[in-house]
C-alpha positions, 0 to 999 in steps of 0.5 A: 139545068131543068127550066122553072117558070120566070127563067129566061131562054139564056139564063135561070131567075134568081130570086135571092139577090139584094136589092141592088141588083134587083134595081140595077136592070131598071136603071141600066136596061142594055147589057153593055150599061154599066154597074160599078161599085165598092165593097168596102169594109170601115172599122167603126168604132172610133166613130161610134165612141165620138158619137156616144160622147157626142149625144151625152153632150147634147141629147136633145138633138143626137147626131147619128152614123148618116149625118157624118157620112154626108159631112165626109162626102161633103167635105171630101175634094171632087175631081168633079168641081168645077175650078 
């Protein structure tokens, strides 16, 4: 593979990659750091209806996608809280 200018000694730049992992040597700068995550697909639809039926109710503070996720982790138990 032909070397292009920003290509490393043991690898080719990328230049087309999400934003994630354009973040990711910034934050975990040795190789051995790690990165984990989910990729997970959630059918949304039911919440979608809820929240149209929701906002219809009172529109003049409308609630959206963000704020349900937050209550959910919210309201999610933690192997990480304290006992």
């Amino acid at each position: 593979m032909k070397k292009h200018r920003g290509d490393r000694w043991d690898g080719t730049y990328l230049k087309n990659i999400d934003s994630m992992h354009t973040i990711m040597p910034l934050m975990y700068p040795n190789r051995c750091d790690n990165e984990a995550f989910i990729s997970e697909r959630i059918d949304l639809t039911a919440i979608n209806a809820w929240l149209e039926k929701k906002n219809a109710d009172s529109p003049a503070y409308p609630y959206n996608l963000f704020q349900i996720m937050v209550t959910a982790l919210l309201k999610t138990p933690s192997c990480w809280s304290s006992p």
